[in-house]
N, CA, C and O atoms as CSV, one atom per row, in Angstrom:
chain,resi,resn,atom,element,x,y,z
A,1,UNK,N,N,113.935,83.375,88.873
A,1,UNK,CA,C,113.747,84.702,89.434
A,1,UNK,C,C,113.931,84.616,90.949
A,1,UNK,O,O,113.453,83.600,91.454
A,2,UNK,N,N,114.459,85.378,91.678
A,2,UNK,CA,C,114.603,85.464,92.925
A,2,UNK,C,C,113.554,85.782,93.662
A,2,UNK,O,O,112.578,86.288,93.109
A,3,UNK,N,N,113.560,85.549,95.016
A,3,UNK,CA,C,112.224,85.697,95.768
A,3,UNK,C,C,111.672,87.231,95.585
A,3,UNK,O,O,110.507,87.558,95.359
A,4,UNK,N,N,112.837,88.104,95.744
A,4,UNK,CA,C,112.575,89.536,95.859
A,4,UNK,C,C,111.710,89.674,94.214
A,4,UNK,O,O,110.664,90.322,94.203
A,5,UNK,N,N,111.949,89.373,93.586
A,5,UNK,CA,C,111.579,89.822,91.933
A,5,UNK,C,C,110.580,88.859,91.980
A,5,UNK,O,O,109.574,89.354,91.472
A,6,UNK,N,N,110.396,87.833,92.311
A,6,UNK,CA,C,108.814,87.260,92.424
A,6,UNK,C,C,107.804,88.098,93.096
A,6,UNK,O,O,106.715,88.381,92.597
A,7,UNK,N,N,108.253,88.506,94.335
A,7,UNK,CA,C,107.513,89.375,95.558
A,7,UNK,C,C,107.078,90.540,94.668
A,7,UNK,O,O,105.862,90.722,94.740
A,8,UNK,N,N,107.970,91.713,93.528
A,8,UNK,CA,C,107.914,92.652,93.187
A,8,UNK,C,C,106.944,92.062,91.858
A,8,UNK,O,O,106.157,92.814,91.283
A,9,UNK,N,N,107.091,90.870,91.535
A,9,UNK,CA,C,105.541,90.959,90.300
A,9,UNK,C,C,104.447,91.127,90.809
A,9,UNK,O,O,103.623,91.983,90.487
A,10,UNK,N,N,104.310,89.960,92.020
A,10,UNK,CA,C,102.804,90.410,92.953
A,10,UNK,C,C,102.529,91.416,93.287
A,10,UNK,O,O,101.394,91.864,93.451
A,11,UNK,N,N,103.758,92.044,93.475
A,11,UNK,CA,C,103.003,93.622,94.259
A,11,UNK,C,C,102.465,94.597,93.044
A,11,UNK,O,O,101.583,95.451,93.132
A,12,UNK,N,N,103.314,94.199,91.776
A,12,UNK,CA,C,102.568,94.932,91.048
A,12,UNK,C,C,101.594,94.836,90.258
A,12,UNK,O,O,100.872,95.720,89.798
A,13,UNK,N,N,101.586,93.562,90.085
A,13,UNK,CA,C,100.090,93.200,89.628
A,13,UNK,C,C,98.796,93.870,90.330
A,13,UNK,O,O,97.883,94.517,89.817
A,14,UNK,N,N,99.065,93.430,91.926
A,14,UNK,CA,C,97.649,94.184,92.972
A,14,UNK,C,C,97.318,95.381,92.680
A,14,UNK,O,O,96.210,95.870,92.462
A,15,UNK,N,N,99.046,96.136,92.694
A,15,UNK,CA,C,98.871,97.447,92.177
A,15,UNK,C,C,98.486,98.121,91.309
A,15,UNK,O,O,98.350,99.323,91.535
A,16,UNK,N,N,98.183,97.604,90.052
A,16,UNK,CA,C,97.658,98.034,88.895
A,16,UNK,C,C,96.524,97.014,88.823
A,16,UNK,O,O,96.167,96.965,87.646
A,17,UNK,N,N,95.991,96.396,89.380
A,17,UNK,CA,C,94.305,96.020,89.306
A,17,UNK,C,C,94.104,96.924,90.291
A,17,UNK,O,O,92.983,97.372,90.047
A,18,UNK,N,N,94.647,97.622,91.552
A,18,UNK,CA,C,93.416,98.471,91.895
A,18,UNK,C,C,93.770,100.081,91.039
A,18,UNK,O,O,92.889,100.941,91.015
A,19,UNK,N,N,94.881,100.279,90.502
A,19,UNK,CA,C,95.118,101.646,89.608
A,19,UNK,C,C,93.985,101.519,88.404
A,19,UNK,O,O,93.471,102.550,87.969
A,20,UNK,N,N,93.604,100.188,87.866
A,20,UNK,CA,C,92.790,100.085,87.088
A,20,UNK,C,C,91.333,100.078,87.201
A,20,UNK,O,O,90.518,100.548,86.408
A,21,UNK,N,N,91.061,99.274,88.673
A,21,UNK,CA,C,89.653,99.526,89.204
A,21,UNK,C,C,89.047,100.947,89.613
A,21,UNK,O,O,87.894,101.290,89.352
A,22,UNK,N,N,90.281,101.963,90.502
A,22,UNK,CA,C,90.415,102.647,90.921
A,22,UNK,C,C,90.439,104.437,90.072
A,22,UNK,O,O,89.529,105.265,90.034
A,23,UNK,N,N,91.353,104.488,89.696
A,23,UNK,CA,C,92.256,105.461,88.965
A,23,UNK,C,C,92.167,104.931,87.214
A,23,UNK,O,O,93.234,105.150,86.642
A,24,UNK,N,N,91.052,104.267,86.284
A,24,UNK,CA,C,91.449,103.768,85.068
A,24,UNK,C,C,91.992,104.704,84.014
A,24,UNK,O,O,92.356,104.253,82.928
A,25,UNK,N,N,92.046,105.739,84.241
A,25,UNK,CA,C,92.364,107.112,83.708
A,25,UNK,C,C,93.845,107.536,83.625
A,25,UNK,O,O,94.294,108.412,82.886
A,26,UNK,N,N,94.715,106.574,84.732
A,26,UNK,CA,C,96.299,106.741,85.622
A,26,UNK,C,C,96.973,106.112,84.179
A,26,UNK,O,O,97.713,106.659,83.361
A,27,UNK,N,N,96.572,105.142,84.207
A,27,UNK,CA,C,97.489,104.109,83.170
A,27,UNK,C,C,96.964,103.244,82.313
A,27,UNK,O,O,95.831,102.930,82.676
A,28,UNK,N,N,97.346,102.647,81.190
A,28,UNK,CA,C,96.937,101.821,80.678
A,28,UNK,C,C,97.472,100.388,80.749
A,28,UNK,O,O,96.983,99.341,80.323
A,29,UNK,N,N,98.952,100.706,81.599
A,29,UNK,CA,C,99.778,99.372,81.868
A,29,UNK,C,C,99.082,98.339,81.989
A,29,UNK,O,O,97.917,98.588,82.297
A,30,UNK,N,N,99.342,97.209,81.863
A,30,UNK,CA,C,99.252,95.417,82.321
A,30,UNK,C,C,100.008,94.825,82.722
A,30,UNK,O,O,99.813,93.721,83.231
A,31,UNK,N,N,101.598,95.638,82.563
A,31,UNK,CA,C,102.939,94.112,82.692
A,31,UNK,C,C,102.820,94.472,84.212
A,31,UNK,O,O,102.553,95.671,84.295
A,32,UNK,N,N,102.900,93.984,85.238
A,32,UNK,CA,C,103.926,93.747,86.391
A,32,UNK,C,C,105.088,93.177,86.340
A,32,UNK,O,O,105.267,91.967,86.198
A,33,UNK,N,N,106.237,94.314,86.492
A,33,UNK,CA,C,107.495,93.645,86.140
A,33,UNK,C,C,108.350,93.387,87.575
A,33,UNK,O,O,107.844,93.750,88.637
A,34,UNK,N,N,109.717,92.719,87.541
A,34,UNK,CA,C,110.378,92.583,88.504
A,34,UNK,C,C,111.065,93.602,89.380
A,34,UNK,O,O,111.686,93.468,90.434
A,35,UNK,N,N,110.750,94.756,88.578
A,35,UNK,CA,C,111.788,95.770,89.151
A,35,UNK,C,C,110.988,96.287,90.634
A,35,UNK,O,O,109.905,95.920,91.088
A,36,UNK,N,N,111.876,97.173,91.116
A,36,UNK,CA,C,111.467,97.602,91.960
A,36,UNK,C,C,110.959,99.319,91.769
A,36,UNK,O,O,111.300,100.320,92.398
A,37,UNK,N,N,110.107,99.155,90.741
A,37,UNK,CA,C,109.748,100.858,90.577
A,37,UNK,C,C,108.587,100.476,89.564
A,37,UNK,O,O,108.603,99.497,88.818
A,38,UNK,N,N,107.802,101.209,89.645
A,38,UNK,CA,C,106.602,101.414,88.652
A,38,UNK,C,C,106.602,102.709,88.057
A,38,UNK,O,O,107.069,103.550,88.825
A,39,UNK,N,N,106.217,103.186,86.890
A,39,UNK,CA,C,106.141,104.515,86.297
A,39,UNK,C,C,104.981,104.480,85.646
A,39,UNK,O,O,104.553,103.429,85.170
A,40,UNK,N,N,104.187,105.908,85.530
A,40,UNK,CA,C,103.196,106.280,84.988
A,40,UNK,C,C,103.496,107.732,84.130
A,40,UNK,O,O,104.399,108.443,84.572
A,41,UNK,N,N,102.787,108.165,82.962
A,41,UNK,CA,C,102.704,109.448,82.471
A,41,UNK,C,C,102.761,110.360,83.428
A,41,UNK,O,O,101.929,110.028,84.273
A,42,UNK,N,N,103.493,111.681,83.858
A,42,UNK,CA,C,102.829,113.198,84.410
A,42,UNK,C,C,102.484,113.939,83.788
A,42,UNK,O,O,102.242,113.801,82.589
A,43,UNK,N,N,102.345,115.135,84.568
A,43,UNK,CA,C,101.348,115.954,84.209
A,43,UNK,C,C,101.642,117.026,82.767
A,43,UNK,O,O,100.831,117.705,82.137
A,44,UNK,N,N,103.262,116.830,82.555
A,44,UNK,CA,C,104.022,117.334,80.973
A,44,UNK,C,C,104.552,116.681,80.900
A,44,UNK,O,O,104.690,115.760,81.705
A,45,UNK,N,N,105.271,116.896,79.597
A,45,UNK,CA,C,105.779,116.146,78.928
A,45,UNK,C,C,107.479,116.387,79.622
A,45,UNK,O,O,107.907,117.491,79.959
A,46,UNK,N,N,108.179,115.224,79.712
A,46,UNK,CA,C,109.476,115.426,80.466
A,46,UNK,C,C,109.732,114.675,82.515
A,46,UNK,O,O,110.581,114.251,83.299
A,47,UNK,N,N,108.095,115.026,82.358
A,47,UNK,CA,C,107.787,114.895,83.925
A,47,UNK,C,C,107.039,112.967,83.891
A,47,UNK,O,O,106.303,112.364,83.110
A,48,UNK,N,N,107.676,112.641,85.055
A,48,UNK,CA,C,106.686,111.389,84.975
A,48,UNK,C,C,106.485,111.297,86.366
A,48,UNK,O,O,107.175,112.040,87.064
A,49,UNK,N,N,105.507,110.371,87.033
A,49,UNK,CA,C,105.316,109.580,88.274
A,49,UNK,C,C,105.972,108.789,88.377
A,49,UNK,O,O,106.355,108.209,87.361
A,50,UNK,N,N,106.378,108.422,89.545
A,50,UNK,CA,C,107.276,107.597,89.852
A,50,UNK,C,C,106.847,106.378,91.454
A,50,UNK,O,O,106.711,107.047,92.479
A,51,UNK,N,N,106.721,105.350,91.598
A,51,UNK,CA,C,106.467,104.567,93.021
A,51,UNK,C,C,107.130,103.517,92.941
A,51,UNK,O,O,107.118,102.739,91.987
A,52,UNK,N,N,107.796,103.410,93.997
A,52,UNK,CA,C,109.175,102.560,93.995
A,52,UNK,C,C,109.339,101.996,95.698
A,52,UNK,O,O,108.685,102.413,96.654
A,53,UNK,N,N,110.347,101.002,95.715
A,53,UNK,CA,C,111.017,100.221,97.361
A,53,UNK,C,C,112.568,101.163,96.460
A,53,UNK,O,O,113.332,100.987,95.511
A,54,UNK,N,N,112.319,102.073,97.443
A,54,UNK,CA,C,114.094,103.084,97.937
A,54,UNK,C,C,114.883,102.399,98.624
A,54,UNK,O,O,114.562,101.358,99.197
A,55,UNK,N,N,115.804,102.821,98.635
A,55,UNK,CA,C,116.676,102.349,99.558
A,55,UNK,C,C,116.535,102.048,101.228
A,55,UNK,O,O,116.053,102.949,101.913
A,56,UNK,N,N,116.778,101.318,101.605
A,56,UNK,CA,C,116.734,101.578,103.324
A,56,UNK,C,C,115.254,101.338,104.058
A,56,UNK,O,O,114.781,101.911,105.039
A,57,UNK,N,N,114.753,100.386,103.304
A,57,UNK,CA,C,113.285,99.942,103.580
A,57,UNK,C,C,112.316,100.838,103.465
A,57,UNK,O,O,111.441,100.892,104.330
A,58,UNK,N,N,112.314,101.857,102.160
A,58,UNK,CA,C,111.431,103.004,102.421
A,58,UNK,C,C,110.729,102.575,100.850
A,58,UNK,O,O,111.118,102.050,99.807
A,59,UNK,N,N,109.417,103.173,101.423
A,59,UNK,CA,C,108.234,103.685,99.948
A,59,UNK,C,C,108.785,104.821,99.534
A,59,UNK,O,O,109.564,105.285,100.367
A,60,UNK,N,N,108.687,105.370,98.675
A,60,UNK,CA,C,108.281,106.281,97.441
A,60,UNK,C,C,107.748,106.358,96.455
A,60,UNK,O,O,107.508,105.485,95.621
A,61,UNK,N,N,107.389,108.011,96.478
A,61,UNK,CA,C,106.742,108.249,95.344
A,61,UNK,C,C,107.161,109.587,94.863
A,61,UNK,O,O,107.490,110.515,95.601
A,62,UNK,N,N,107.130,109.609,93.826
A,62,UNK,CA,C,107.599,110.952,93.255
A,62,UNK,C,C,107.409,111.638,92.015
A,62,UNK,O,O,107.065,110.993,91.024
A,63,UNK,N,N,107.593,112.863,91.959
A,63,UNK,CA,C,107.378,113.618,90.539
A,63,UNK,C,C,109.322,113.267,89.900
A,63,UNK,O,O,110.406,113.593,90.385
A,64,UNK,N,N,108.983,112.567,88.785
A,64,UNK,CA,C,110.693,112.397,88.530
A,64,UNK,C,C,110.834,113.133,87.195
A,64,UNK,O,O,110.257,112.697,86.198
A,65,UNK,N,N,111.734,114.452,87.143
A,65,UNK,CA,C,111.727,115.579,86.214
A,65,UNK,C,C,112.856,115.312,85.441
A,65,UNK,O,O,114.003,115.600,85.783
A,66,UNK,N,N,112.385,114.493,83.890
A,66,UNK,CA,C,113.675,114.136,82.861
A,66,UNK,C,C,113.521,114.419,81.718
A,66,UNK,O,O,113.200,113.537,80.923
A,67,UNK,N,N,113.714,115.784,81.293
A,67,UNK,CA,C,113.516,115.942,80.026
A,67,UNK,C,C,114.345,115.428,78.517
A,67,UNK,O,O,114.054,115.599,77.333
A,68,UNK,N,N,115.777,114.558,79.367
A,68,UNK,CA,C,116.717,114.664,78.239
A,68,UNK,C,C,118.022,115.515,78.744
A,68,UNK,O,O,119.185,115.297,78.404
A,69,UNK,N,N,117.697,116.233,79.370
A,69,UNK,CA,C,119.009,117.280,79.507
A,69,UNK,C,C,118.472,118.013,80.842
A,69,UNK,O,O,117.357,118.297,81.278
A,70,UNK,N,N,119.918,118.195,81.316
A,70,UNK,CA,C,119.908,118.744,82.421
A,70,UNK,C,C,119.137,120.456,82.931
A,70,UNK,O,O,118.456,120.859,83.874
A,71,UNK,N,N,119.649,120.964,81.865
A,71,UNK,CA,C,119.225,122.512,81.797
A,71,UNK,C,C,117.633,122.756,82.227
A,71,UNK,O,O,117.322,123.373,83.246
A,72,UNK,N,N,116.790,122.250,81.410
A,72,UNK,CA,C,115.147,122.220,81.314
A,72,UNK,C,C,115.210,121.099,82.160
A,72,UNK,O,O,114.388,120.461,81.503
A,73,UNK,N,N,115.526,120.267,83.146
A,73,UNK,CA,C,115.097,119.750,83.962
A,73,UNK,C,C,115.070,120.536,85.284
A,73,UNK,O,O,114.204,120.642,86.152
A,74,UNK,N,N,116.553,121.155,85.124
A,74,UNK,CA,C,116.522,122.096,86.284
A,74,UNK,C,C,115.856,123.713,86.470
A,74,UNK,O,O,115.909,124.462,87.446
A,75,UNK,N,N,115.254,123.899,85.192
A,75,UNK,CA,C,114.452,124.797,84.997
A,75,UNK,C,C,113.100,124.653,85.629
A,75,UNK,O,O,112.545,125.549,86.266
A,76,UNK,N,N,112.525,123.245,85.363
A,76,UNK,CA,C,110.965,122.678,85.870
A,76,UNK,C,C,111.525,122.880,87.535
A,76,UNK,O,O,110.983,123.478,88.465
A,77,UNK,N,N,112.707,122.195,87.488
A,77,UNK,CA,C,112.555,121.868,89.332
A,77,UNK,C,C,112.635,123.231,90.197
A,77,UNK,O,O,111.946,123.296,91.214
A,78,UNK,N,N,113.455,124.326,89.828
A,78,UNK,CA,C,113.548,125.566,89.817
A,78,UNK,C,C,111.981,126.263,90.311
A,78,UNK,O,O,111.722,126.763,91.406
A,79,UNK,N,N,110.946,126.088,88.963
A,79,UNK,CA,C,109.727,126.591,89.090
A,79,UNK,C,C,108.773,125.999,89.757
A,79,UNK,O,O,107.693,126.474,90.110
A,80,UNK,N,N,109.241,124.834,89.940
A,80,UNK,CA,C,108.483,123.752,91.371
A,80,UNK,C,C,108.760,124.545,92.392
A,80,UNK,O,O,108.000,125.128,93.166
A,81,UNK,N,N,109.945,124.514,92.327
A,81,UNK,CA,C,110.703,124.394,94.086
A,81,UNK,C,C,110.109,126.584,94.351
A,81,UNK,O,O,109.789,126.893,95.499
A,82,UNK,N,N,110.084,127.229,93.724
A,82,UNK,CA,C,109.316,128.540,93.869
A,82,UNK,C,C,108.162,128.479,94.128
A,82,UNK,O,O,107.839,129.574,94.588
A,83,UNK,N,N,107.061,127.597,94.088
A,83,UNK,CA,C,105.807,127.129,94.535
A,83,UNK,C,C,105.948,126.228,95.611
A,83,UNK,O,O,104.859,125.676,95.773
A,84,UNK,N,N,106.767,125.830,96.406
A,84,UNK,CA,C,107.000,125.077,97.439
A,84,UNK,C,C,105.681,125.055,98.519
A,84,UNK,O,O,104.930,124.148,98.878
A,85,UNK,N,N,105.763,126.361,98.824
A,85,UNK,CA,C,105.002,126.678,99.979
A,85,UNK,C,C,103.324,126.052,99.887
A,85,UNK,O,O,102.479,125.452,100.552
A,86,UNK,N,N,103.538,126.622,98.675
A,86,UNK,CA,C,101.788,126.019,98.330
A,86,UNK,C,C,101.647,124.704,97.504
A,86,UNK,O,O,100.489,124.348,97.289
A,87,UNK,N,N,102.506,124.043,97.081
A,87,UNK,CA,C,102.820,122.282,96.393
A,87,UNK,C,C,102.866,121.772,97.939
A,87,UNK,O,O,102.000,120.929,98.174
A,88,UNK,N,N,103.486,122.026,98.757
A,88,UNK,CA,C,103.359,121.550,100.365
A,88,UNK,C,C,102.562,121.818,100.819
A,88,UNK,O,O,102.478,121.136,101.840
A,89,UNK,N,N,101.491,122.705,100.710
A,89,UNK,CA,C,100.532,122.930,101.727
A,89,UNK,C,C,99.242,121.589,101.071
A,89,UNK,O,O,98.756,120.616,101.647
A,90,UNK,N,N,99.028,122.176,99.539
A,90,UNK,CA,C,98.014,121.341,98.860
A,90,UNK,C,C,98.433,119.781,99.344
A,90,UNK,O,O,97.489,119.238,99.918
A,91,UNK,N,N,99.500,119.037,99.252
A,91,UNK,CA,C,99.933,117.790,99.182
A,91,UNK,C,C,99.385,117.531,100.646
A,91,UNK,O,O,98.569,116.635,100.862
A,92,UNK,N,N,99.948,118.480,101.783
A,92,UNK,CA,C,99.348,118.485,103.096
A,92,UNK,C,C,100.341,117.852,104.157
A,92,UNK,O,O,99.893,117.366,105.196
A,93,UNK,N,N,101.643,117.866,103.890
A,93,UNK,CA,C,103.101,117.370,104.569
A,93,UNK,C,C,104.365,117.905,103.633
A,93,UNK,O,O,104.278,117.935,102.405
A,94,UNK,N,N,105.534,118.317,104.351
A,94,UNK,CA,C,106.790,118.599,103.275
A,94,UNK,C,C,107.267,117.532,102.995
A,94,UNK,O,O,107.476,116.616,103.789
A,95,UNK,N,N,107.569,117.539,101.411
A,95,UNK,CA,C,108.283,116.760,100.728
A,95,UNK,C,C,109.926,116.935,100.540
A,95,UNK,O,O,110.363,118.042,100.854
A,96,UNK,N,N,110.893,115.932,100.051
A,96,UNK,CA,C,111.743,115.891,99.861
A,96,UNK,C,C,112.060,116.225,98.612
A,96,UNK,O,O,111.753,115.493,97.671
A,97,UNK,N,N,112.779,117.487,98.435
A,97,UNK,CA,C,113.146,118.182,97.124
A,97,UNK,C,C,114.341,118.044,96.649
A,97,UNK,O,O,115.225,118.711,97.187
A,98,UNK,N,N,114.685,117.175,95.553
A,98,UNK,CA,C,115.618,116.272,95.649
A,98,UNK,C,C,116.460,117.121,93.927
A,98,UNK,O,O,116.035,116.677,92.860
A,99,UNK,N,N,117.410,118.094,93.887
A,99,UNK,CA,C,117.815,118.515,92.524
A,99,UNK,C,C,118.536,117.471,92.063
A,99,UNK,O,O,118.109,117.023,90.999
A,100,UNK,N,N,119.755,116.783,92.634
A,100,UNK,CA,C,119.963,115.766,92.729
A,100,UNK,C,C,121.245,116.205,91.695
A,100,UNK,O,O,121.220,115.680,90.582
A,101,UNK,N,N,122.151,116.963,91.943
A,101,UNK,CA,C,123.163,117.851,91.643
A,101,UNK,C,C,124.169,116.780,90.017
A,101,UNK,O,O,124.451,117.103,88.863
A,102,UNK,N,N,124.355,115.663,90.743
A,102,UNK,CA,C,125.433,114.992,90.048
A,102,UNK,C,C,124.415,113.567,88.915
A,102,UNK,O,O,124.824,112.438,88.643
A,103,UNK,N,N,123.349,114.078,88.586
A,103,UNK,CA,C,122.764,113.141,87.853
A,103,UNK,C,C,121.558,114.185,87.005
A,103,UNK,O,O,121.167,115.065,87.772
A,104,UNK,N,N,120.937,114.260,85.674
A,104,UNK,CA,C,120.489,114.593,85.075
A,104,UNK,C,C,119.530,114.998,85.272
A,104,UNK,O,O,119.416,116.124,84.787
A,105,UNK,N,N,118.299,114.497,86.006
A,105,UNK,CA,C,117.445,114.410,86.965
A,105,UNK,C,C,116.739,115.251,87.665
A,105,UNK,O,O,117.540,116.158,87.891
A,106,UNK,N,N,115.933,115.476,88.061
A,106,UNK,CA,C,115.378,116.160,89.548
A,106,UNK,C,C,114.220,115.503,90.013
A,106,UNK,O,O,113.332,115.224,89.208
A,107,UNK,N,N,114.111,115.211,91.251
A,107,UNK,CA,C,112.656,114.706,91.808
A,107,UNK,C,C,112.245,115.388,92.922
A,107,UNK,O,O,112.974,115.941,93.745
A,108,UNK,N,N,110.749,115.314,92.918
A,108,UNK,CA,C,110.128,116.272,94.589
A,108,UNK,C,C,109.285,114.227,94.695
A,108,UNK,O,O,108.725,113.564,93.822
A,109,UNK,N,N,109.508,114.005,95.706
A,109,UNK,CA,C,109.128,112.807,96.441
A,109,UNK,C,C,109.307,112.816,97.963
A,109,UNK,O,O,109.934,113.604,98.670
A,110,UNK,N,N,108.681,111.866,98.238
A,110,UNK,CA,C,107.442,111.439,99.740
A,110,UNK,C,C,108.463,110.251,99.609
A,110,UNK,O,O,109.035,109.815,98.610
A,111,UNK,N,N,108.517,109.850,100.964
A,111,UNK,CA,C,109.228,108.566,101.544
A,111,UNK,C,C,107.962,108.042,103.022
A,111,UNK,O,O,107.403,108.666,103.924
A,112,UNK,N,N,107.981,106.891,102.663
A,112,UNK,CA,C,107.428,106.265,104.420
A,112,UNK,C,C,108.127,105.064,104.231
A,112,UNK,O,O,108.221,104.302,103.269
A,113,UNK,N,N,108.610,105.064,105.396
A,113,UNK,CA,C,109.251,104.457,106.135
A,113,UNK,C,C,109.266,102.809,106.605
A,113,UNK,O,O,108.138,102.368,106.823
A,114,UNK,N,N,110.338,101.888,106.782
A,114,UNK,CA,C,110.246,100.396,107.416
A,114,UNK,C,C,108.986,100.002,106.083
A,114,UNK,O,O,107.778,100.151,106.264
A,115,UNK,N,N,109.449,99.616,105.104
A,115,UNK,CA,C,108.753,98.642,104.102
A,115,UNK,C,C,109.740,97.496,103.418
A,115,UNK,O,O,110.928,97.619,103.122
A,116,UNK,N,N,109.029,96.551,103.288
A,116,UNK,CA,C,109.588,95.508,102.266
A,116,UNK,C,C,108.512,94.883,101.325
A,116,UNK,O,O,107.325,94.866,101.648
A,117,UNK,N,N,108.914,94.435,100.299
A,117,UNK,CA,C,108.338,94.119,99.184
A,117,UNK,C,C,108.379,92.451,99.878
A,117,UNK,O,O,107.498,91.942,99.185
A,118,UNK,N,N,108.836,91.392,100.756
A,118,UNK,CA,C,108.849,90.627,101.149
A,118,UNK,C,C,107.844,90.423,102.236
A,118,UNK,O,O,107.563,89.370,102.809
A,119,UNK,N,N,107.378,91.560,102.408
A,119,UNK,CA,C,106.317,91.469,103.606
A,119,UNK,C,C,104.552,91.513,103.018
A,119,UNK,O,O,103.645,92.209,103.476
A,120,UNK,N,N,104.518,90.968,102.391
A,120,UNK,CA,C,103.629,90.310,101.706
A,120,UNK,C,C,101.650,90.342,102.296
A,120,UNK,O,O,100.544,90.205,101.774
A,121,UNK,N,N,102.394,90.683,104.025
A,121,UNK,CA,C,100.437,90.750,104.346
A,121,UNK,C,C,100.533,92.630,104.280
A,121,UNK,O,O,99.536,93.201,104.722
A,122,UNK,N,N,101.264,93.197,103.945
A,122,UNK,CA,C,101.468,94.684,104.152
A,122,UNK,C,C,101.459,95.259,102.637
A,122,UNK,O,O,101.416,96.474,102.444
A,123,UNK,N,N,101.490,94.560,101.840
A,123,UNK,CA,C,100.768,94.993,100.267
A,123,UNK,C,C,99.940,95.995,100.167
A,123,UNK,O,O,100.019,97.084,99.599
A,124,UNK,N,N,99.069,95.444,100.845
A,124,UNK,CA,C,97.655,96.519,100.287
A,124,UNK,C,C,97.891,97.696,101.105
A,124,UNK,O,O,97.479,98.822,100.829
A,125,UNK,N,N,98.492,97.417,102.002
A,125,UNK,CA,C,98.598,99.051,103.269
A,125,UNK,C,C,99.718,100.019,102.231
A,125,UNK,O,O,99.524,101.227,102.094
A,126,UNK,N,N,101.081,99.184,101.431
A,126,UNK,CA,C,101.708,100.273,101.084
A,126,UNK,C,C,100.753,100.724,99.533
A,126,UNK,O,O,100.682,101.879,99.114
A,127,UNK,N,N,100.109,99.551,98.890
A,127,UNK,CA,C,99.236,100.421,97.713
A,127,UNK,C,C,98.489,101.612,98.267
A,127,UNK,O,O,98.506,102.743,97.781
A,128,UNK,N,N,97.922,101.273,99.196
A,128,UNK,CA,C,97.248,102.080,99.847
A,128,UNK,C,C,97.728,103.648,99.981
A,128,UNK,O,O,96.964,104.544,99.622
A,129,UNK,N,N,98.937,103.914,100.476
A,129,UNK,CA,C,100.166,104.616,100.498
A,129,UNK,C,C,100.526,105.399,99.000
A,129,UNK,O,O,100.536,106.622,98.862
A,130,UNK,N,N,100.745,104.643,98.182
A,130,UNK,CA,C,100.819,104.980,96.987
A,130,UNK,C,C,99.642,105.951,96.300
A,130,UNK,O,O,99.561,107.095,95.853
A,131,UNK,N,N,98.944,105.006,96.458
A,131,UNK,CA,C,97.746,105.611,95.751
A,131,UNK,C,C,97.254,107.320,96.680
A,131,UNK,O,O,96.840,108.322,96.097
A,132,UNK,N,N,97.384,107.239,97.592
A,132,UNK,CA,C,96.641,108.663,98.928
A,132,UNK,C,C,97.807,109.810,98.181
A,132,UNK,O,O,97.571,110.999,97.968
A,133,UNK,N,N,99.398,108.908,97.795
A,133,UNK,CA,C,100.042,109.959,97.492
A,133,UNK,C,C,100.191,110.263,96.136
A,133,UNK,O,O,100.493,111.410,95.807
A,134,UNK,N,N,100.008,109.322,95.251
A,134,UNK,CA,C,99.396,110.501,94.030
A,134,UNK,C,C,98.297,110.832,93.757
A,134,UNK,O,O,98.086,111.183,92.596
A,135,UNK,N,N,97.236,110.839,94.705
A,135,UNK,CA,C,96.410,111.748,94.440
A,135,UNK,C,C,96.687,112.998,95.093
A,135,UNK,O,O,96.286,114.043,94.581
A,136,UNK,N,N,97.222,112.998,95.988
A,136,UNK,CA,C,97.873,114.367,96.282
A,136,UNK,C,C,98.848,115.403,95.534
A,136,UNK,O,O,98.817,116.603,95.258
A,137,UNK,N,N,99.686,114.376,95.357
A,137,UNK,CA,C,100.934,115.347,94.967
A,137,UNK,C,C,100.153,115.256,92.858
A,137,UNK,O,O,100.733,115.865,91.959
């Protein structure tokens, strides 16, 4: 396994002992896998959570809207994105509303900035991160 996919089991292991200490209600997961994304159930069916290393040294997290088909995905994101004002106010910062035109998809997700999964004493600051933002969003 490469350093990066070693780095990404640790991080998720931490991450789901404190989702489990924390949040035991979030997930029932155990694996920490290599990837660079974690997923949890949302709030319907179609909809999931999403916390991931993005592209370009960034965190995320996100509502990722996949029902199967494009139509009713873009229907949910549609009736999101009409509640904007107040999904942004509650969350308490604007998010990135992502329809995401040429892929099946839709996501509303949070980015912060300058992270690596290699930076290893900064773990707990981006769980930290994670966690403030799904309890928000």
């Amino acid at each position: 396994m490469s350093e990066k996919g070693v780095a990404y089991v640790e991080f998720w292991r931490r991450f789901l002992e404190r989702i489990h200490a924390d949040h035991p209600d979030w997930t029932s997961g155990k694996t920490a896998s290599s990837d660079n994304w974690y997923e949890m159930k949302g709030p319907r069916a179609g909809c999931r959570y999403s916390f991931g290393f993005a592209w370009f040294d960034r965190l995320r997290h996100e509502l990722y809207i996949d029902t199967g088909y494009r139509a009713p995905n873009t229907a949910i994101y549609e009736q999101l994105l009409a509640q904007r004002p107040t999904i942004e106010a509650a969350y308490g910062s604007e998010l990135s509303w992502e329809e995401l035109p040429k892929k099946r998809a839709c996501r509303i997700a949070d980015y912060k900035d300058v992270c690596s999964v290699l930076d290893r004493n900064r773990h707990d600051q981006y769980i930290d991160w994670f966690i403030d933002a799904a309890v928000r969003l």
